[in-house]
Chimera marker file (.cmm) of the C-alpha trace (Angstrom):
<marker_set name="trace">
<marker id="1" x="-17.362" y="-20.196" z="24.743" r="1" g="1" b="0" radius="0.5"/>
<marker id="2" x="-19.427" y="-16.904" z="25.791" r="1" g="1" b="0" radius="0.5"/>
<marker id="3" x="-20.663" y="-14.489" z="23.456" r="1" g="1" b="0" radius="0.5"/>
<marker id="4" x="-17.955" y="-11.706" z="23.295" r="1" g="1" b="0" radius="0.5"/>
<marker id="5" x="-19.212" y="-8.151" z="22.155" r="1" g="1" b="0" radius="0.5"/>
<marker id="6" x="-17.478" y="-6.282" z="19.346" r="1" g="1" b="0" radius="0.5"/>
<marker id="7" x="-16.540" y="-2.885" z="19.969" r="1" g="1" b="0" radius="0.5"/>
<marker id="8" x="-15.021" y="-1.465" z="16.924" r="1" g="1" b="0" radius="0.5"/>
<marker id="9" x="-15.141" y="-1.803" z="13.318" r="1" g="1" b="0" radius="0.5"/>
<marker id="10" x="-11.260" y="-2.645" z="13.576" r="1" g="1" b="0" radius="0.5"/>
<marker id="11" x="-12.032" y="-5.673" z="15.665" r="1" g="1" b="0" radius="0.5"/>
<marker id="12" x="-15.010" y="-6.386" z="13.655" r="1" g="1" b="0" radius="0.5"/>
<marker id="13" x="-12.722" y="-6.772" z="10.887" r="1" g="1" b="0" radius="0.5"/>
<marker id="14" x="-10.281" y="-8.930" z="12.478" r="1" g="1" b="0" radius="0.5"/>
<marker id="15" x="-12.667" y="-11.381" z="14.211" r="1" g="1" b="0" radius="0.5"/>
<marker id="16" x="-14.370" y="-12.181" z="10.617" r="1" g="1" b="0" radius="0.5"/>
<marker id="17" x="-10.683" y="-12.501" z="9.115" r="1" g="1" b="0" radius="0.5"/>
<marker id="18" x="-9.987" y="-15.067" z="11.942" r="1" g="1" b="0" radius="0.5"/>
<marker id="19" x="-10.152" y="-17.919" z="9.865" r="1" g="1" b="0" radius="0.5"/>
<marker id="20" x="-12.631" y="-19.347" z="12.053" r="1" g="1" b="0" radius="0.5"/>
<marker id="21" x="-16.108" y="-19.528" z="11.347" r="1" g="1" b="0" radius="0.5"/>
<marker id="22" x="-18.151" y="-16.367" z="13.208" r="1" g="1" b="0" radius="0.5"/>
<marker id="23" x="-21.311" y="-16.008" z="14.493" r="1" g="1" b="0" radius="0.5"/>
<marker id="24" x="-22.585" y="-12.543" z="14.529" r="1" g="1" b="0" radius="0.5"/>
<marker id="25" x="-25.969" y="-12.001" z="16.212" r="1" g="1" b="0" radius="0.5"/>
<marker id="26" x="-26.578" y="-7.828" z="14.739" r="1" g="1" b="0" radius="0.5"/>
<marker id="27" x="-29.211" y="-6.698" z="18.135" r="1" g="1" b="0" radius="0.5"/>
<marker id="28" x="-30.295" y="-3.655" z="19.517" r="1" g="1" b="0" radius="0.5"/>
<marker id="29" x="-31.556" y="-3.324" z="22.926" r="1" g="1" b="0" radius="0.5"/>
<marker id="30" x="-35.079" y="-2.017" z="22.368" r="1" g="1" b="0" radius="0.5"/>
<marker id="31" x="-35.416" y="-5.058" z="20.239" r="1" g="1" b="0" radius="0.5"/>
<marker id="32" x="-37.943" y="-7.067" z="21.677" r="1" g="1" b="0" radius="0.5"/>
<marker id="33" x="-37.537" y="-10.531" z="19.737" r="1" g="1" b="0" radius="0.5"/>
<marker id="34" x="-33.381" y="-9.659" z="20.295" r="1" g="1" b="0" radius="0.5"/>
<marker id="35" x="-33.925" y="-9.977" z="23.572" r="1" g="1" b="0" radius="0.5"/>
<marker id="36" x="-36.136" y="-13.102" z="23.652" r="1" g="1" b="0" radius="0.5"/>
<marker id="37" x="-33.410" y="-14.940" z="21.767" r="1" g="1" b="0" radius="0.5"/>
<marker id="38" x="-30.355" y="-13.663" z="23.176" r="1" g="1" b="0" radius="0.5"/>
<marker id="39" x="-30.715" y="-16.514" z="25.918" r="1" g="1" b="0" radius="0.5"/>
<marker id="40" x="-30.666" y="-19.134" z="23.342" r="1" g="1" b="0" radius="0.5"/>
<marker id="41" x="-27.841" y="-18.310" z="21.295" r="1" g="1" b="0" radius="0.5"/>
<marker id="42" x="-25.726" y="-17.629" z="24.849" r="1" g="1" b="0" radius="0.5"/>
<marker id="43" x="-26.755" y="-21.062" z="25.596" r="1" g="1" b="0" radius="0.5"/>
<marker id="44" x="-25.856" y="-22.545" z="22.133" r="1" g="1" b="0" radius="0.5"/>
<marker id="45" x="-22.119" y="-20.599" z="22.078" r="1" g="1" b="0" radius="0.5"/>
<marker id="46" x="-21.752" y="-22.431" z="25.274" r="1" g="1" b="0" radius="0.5"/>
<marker id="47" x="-22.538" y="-26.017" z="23.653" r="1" g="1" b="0" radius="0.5"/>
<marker id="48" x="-20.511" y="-25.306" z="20.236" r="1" g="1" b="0" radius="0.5"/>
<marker id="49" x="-16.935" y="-25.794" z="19.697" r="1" g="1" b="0" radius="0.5"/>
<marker id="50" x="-14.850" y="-24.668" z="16.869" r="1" g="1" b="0" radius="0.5"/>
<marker id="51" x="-17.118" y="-21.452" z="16.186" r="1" g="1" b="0" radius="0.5"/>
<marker id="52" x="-16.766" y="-18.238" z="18.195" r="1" g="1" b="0" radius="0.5"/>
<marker id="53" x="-20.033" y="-15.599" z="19.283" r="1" g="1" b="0" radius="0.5"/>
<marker id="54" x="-19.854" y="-12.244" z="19.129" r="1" g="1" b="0" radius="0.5"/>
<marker id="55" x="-23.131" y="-10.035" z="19.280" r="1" g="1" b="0" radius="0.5"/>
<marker id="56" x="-23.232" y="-6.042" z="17.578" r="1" g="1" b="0" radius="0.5"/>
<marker id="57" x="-25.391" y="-3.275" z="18.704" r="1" g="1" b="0" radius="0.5"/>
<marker id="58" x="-26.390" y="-1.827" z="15.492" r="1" g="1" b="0" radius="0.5"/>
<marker id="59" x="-27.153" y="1.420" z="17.458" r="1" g="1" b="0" radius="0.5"/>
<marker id="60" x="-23.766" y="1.817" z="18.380" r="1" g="1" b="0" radius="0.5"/>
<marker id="61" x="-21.544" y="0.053" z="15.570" r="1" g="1" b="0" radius="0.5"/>
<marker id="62" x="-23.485" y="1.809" z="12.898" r="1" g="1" b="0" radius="0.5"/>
<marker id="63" x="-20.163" y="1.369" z="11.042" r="1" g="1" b="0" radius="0.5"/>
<marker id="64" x="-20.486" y="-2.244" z="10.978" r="1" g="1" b="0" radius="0.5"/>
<marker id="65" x="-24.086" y="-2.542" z="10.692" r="1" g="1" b="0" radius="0.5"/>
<marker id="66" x="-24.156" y="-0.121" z="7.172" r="1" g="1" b="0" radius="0.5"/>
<marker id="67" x="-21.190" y="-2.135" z="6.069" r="1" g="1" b="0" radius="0.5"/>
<marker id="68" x="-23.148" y="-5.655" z="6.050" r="1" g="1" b="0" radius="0.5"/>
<marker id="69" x="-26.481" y="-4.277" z="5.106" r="1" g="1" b="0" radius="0.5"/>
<marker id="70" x="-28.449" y="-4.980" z="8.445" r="1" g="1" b="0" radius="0.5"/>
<marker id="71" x="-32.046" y="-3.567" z="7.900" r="1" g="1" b="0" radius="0.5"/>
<marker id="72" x="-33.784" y="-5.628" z="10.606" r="1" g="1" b="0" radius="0.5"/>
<marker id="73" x="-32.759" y="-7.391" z="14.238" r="1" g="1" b="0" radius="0.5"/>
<marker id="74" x="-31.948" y="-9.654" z="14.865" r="1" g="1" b="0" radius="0.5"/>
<marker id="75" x="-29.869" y="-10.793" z="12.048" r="1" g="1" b="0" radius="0.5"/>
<marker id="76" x="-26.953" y="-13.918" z="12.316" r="1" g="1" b="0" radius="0.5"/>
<marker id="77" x="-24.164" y="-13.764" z="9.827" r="1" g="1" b="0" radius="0.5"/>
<marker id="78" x="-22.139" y="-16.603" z="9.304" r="1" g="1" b="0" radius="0.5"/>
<marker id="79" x="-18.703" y="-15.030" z="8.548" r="1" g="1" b="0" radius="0.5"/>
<marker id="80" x="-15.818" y="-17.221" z="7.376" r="1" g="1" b="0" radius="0.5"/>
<marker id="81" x="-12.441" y="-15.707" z="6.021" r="1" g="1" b="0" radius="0.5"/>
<marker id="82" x="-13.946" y="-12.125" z="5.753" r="1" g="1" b="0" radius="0.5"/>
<marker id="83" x="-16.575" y="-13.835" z="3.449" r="1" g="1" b="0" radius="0.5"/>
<marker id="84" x="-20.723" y="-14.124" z="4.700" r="1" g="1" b="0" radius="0.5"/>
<marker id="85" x="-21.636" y="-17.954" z="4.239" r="1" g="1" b="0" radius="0.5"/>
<marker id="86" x="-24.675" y="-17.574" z="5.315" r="1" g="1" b="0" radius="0.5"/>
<marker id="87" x="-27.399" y="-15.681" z="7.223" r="1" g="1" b="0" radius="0.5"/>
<marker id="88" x="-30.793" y="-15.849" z="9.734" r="1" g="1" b="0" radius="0.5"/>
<marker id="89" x="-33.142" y="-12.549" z="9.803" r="1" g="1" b="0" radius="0.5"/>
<marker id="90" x="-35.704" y="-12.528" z="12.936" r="1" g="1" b="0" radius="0.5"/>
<marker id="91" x="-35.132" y="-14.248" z="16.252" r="1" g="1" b="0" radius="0.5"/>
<marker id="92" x="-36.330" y="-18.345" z="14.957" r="1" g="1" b="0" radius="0.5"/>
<marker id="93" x="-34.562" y="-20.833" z="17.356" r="1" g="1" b="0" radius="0.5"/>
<marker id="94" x="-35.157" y="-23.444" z="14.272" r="1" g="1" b="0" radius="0.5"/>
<marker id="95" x="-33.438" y="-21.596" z="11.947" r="1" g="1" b="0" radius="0.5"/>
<marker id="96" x="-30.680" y="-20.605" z="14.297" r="1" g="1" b="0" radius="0.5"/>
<marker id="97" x="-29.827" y="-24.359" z="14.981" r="1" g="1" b="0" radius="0.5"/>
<marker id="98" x="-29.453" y="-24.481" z="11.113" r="1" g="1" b="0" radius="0.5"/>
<marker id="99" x="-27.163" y="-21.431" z="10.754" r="1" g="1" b="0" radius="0.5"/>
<marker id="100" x="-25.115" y="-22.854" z="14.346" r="1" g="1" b="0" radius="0.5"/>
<marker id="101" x="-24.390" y="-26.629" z="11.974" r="1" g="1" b="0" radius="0.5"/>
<marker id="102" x="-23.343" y="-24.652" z="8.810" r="1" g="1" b="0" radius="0.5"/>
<marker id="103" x="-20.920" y="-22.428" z="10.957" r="1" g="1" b="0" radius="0.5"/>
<marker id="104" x="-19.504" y="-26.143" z="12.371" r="1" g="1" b="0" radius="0.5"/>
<marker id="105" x="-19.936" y="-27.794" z="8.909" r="1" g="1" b="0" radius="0.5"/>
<marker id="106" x="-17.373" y="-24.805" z="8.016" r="1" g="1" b="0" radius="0.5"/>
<marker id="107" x="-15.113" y="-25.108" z="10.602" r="1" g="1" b="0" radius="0.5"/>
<marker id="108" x="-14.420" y="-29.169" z="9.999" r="1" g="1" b="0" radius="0.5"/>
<link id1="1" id2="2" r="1" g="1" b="0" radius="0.2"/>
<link id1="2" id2="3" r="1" g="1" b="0" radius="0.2"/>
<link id1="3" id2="4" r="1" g="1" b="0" radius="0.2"/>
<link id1="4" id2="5" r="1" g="1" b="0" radius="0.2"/>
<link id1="5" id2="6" r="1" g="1" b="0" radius="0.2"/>
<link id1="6" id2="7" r="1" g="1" b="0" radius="0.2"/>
<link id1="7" id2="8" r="1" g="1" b="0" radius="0.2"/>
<link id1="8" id2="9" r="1" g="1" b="0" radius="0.2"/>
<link id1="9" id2="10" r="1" g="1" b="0" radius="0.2"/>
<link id1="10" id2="11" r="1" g="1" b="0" radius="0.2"/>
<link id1="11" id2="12" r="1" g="1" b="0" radius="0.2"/>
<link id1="12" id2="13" r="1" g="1" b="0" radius="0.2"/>
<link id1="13" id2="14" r="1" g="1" b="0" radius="0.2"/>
<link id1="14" id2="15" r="1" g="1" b="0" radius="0.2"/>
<link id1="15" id2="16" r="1" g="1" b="0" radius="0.2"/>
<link id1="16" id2="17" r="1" g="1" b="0" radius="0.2"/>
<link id1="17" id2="18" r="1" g="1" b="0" radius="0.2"/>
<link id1="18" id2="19" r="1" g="1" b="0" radius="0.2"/>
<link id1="19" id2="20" r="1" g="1" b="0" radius="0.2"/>
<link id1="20" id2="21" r="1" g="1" b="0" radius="0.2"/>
<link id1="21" id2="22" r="1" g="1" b="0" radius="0.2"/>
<link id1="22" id2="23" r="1" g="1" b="0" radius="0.2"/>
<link id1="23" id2="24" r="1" g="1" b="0" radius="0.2"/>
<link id1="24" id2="25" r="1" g="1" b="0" radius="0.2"/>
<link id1="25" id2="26" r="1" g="1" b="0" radius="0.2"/>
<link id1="26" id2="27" r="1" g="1" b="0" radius="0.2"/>
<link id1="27" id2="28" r="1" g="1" b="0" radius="0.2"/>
<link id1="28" id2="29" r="1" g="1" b="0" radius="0.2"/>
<link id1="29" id2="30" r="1" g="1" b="0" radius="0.2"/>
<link id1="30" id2="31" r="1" g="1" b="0" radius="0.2"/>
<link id1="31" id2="32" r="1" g="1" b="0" radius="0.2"/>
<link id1="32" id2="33" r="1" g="1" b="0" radius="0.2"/>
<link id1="33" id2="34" r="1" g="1" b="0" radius="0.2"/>
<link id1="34" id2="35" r="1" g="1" b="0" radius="0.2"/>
<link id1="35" id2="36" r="1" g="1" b="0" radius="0.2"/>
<link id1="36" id2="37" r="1" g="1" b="0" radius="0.2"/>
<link id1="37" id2="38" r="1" g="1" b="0" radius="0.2"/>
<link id1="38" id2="39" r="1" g="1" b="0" radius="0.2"/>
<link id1="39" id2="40" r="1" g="1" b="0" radius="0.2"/>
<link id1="40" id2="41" r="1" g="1" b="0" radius="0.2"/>
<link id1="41" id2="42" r="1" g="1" b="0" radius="0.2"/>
<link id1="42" id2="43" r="1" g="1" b="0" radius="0.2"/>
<link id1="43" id2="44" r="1" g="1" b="0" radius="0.2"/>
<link id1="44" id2="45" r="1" g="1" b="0" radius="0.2"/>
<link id1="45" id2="46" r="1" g="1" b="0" radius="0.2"/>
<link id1="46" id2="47" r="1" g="1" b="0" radius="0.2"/>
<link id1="47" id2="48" r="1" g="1" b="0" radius="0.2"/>
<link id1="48" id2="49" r="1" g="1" b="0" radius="0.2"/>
<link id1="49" id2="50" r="1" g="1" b="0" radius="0.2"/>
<link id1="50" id2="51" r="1" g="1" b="0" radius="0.2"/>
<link id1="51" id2="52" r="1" g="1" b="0" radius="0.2"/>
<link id1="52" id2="53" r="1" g="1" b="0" radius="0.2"/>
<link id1="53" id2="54" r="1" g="1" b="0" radius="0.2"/>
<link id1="54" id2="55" r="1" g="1" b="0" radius="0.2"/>
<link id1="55" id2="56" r="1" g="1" b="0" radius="0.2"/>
<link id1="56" id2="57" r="1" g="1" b="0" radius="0.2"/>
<link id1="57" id2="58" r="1" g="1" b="0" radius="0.2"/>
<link id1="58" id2="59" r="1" g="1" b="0" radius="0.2"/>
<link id1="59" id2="60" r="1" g="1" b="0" radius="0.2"/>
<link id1="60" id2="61" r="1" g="1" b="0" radius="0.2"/>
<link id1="61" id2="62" r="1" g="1" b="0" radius="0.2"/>
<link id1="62" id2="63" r="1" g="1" b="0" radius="0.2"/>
<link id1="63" id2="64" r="1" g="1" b="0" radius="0.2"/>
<link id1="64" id2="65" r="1" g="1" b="0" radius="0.2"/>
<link id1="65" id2="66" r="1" g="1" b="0" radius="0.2"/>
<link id1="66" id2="67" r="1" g="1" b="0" radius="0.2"/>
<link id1="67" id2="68" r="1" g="1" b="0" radius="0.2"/>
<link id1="68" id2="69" r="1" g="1" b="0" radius="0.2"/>
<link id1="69" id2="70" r="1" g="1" b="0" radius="0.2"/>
<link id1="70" id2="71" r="1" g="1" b="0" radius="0.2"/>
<link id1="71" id2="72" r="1" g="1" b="0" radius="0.2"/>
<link id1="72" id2="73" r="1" g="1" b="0" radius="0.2"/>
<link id1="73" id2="74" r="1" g="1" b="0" radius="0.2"/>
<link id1="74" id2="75" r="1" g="1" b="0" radius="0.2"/>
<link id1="75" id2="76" r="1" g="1" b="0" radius="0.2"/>
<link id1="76" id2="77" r="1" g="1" b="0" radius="0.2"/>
<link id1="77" id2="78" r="1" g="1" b="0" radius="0.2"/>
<link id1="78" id2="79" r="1" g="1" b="0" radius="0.2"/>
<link id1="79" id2="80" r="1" g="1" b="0" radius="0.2"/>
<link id1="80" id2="81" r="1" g="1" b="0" radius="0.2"/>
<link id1="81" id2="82" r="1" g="1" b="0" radius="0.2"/>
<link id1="82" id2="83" r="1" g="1" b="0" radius="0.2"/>
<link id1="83" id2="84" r="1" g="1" b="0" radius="0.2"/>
<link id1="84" id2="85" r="1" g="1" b="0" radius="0.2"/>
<link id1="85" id2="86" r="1" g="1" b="0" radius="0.2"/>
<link id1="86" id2="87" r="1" g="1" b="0" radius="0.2"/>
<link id1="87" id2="88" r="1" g="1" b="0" radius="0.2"/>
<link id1="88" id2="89" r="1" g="1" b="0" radius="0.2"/>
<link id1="89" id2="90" r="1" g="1" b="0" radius="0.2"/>
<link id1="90" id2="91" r="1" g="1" b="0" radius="0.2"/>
<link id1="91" id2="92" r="1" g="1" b="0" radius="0.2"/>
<link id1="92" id2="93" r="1" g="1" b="0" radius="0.2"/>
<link id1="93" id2="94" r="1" g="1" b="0" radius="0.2"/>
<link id1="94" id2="95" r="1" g="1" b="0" radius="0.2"/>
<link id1="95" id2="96" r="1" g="1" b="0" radius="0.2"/>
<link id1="96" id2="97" r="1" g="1" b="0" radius="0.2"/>
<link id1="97" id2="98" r="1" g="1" b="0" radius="0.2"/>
<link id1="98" id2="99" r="1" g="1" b="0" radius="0.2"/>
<link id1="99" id2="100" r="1" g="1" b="0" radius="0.2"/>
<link id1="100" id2="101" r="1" g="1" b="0" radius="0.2"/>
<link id1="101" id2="102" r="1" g="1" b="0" radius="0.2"/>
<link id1="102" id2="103" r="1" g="1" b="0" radius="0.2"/>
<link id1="103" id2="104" r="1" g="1" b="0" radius="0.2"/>
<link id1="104" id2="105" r="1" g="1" b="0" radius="0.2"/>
<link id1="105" id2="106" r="1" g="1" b="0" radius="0.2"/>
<link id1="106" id2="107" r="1" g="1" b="0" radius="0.2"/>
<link id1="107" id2="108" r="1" g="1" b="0" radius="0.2"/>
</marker_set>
């Protein structure tokens, strides 16, 4: 499944109220390590099933970005049932691999 962009804090709300687990990778574009991992989780949403990708851009969803507490990019959120399972700050492919099998451990 691709990444998918949120652009509002109302479908912010409703993606992490899915039921599903979510992925959120919190970016901004002059981020330099955003950028060098951005290829990696696009390539990892394509190779997952049961757990949907979205991507923020903190500068413009400040809404959402004050309302989970982002203070550096990137950060992954694991969302579940409007609940944060878990989380990943700064762009380490390891450490994304372990935040991709909780999001599938919570979707079995």
């Amino acid at each position: 499944m691709p990444v998918n962009v949120i652009n509002s804090h109302e479908e912010f709300k409703a993606i992490i109220n899915s039921g599903k687990p979510v992925l959120v990778d919190f970016w901004a574009t002059w981020c330099g390590p955003c950028r060098a991992i951005s290829p990696i989780f696009e390539k990892i949403s394509n190779e997952v099933e049961g757990v949907d990708f979205y991507k923020v851009d903190v500068d413009v969803q400040t809404e959402i970005a004050q309302e989970v507490g982002i203070r550096a990019m990137p950060t992954f959120i694991l969302f579940k049932d409007g609940n944060k399972l878990s989380d990943l700050l700064g762009a380490n492919p390891s450490g994304l691999q372990t935040l991709v099998a909780k999001a599938t451990e919570a979707a079995a």
